[in-house]
C-alpha positions in Angstrom: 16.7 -9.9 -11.9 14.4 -7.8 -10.1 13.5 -8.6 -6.6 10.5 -7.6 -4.5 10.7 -7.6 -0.7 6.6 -7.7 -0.7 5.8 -6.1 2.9 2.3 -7.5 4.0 0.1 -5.0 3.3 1.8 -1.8 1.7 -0.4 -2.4 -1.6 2.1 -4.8 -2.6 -0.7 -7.5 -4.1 -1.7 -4.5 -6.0 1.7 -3.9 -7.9 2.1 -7.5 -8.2 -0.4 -7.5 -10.4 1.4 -4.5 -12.4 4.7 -6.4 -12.0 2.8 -9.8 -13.4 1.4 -7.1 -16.6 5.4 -7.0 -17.3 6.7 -10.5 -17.4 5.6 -13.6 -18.4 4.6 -16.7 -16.4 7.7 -19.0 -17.2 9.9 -15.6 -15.7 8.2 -15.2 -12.6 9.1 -16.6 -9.2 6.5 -16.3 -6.4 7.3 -16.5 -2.9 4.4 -16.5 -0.1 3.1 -19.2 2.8 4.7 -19.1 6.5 7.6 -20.3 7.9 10.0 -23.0 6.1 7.3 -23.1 3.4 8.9 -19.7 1.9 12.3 -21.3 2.6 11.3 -24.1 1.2 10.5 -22.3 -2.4 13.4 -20.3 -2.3 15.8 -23.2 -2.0 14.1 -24.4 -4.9 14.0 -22.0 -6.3 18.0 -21.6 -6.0 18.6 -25.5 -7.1 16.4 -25.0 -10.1 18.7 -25.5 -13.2 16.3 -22.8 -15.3 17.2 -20.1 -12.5 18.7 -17.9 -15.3 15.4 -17.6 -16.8 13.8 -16.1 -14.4 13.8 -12.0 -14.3 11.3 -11.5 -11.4 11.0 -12.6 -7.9 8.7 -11.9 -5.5 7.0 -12.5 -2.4 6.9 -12.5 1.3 10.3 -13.3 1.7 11.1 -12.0 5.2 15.0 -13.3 5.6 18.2 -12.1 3.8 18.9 -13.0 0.7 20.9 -10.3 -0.5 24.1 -12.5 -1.2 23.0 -14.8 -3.2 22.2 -12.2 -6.2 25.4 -10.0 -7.6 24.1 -6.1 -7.8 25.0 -6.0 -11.2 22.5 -8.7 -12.0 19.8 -7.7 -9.4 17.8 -4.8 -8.3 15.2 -4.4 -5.4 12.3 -2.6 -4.8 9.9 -2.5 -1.7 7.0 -0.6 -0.4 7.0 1.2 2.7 3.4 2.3 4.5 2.9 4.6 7.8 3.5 2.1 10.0 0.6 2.8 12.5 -1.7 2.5 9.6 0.2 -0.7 8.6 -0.4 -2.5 12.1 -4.0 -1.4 11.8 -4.5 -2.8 8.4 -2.8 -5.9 9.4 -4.8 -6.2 12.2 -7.9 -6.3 10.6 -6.7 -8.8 8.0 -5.9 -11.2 10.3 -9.4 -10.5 12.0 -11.5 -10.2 8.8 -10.3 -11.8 6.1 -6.8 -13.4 5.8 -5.2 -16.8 6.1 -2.8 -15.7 8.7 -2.2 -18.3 11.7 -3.4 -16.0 13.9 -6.9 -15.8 12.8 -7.2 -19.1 15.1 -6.7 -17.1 18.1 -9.3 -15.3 19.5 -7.9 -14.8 22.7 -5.3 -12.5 21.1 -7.4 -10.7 17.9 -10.1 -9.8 20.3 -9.3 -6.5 20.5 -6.2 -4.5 18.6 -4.6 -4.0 21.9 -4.7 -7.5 22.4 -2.9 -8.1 19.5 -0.2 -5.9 20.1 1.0 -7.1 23.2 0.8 -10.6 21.7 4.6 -11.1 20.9 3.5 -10.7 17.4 6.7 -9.6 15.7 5.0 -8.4 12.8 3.8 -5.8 14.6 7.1 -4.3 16.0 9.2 -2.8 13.4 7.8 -5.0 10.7 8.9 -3.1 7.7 13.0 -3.1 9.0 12.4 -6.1 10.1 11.6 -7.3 6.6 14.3 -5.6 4.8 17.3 -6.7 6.8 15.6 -10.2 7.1 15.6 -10.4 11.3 12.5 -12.2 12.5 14.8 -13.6 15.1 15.3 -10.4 17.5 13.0 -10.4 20.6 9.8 -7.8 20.3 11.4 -4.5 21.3 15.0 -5.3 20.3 14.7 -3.8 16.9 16.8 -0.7 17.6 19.2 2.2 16.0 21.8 -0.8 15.0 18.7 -2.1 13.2 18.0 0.8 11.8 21.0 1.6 10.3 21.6 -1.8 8.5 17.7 -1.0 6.8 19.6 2.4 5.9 22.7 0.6 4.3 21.0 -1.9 2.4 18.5 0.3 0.8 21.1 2.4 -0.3 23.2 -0.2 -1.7 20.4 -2.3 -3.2 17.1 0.0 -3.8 17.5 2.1 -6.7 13.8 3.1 -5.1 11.6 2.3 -2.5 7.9 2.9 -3.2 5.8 4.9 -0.3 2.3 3.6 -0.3 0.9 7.4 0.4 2.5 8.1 -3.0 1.7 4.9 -4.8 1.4 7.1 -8.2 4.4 8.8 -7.9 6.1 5.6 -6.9 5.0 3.6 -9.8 6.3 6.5 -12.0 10.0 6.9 -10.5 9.7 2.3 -10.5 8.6 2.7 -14.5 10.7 5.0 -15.4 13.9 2.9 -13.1 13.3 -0.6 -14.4 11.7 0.4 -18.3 8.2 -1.2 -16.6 4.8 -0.3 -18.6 2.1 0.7 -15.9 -1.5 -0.6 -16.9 -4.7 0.7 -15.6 -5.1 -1.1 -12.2 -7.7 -1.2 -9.2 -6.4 -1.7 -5.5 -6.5 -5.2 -4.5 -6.3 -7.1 -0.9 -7.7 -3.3 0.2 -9.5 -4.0 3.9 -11.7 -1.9 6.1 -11.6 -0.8 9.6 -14.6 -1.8 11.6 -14.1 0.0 15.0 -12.5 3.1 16.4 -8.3 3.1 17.0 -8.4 5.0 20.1 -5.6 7.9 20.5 -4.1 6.2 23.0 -4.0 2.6 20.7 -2.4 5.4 17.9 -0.1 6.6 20.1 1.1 2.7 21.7 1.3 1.9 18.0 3.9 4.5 17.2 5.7 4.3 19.9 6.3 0.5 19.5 6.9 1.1 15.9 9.4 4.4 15.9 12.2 2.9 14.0 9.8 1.4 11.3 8.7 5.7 11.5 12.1 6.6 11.3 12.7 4.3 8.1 9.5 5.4 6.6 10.4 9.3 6.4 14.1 8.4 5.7 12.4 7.1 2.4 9.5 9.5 1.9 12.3 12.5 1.6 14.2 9.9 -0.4 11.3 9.8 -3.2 10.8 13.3 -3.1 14.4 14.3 -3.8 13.8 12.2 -6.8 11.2 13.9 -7.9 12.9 16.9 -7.5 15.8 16.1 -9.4 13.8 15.1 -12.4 10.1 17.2 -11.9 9.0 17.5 -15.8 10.1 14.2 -16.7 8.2 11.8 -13.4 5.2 14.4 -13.2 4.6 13.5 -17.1 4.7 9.4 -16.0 2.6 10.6 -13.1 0.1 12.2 -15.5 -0.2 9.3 -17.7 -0.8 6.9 -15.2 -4.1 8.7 -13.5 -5.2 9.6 -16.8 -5.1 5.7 -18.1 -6.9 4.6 -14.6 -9.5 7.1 -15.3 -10.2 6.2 -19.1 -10.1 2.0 -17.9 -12.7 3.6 -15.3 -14.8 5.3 -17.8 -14.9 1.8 -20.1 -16.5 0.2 -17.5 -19.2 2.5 -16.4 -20.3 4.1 -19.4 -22.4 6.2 -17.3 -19.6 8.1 -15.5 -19.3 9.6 -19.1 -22.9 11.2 -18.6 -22.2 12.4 -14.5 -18.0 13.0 -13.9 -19.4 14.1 -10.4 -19.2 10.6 -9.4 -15.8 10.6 -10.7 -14.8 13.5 -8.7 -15.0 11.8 -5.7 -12.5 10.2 -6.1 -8.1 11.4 -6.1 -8.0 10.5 -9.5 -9.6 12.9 -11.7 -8.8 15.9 -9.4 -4.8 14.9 -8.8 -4.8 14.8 -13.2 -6.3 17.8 -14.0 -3.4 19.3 -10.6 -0.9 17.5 -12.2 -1.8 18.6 -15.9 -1.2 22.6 -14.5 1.6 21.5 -12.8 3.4 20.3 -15.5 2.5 23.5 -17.9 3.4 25.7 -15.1 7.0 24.0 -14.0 5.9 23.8 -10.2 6.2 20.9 -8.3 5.9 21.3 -4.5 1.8 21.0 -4.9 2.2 17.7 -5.8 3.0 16.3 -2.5 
């Protein structure tokens, strides 16, 4: 079974969609909605007398679970994002777009600074708070002690947690971990900022946030030590997957064929023609 701890907006609906490419419907368990309603599912889910079907689960599932699946049987795999950029996003879906309870509250989406002194647990150390399964702790009580249970768990239950800065070189080390074939994909659930973060919002953000930071580059070095162990091997998966992304691209708009300027623009053709040298020339350290 393979379990992903979806955390809200760390490009998670995007590989769900790359997760979906790999299973079929009648393996799949989805878990998303607010409060009991994802308790709800799960316990379902648990009763059902077809669990042993099912080789995928996934979802918002914000409380431990970790028991009830033996690590022989299980693995699980998470997303991590720069946590001030993570806030920001979520703040914005709440705002623009989403289906979040909050969007009913102007008084506190006003303004992002609003929002953060909300109570809003989401918002303060979201990302530990999701792995260890604590949405009981009191804003600002997520601490080293956290922290290190995030640390002990990931080790004993991530084979690999994915950074959303190095979504490509996740997906590879995730493939190449669980046998998974990578489509061509677009982003999905991808928002937009509409006003200026101040330095001083930056700065509040981080600050409420530093254990989230301190998780996040405990797993960045993490991913790149396993890059570094297997270079020739992850840089190849790396390769393939721009390379299929930009030929899906060039199906659909014939006329990219005609003016690869356009195409320049973006990461993808540049980072596969880098990676391409790279992986003739046995160097690595550009990559990151």
């Amino acid at each position: 079974m393979l379990i992903f701890i979806h955390i809200p907006k760390t490009a998670g609906t995007t590989l769900r969609s790359i997760l979906d490419f790999n299973f079929s419907e009648e393996q799949i368990v989805r878990m998303y909605g607010y409060g009991g309603e994802i308790v709800d599912k799960y316990m379902s889910y648990k009763s059902s007398v077809n669990r042993n079907d099912f080789e995928l689960l996934y979802g918002h599932v914000g409380f431990p679970i970790y028991s009830d699946f033996d690590p022989a049987d299980s693995s699980f795999l998470t997303f991590l994002r720069d946590p001030v950029e993570r806030v920001i996003s979520h703040y914005y879906w709440v705002k623009n777009s989403g289906s979040h309870p909050d969007r009913n509250k102007p008084e506190i989406i006003s303004s992002i600074d609003s929002y953060l002194t909300s109570g809003n647990k989401e918002l303060d150390n979201g990302q530990i708070r999701m792995i260890i399964g604590d949405h009981d702790s009191a804003v600002g009580e997520i601490g080293k002690a956290e922290f290190k249970i995030a640390l002990r768990t990931i080790e004993e239950r991530y084979p690999v947690v994915g950074i959303m800065e190095l979504f490509e070189q996740s997906l590879a080390v995730i493939s190449k971990l669980h046998n998974l074939k990578i489509p061509p994909f677009k982003s999905k659930n991808v928002g937009s900022k509409l006003d200026d973060i101040s330095e001083t919002t930056y700065a509040s953000i981080r600050e409420i946030n530093q254990w989230d930071y301190k998780l996040y580059e405990y797993c960045n070095e993490r991913l790149r030590s396993t890059f570094e162990m297997d270079s020739l091997g992850l840089l190849e998966k790396v390769e393939g997957i721009y390379r299929r992304n930009i030929e899906s691209l060039l199906k659909e708009n014939r006329s990219l064929k005609e003016d690869l300027t356009s195409v320049c623009n973006s990461r993808t053709w540049k980072l596969a023609t880098l990676l391409s040298g790279l992986i003739r020339k046995g160097m690595l350290t550009k990559l990151f």
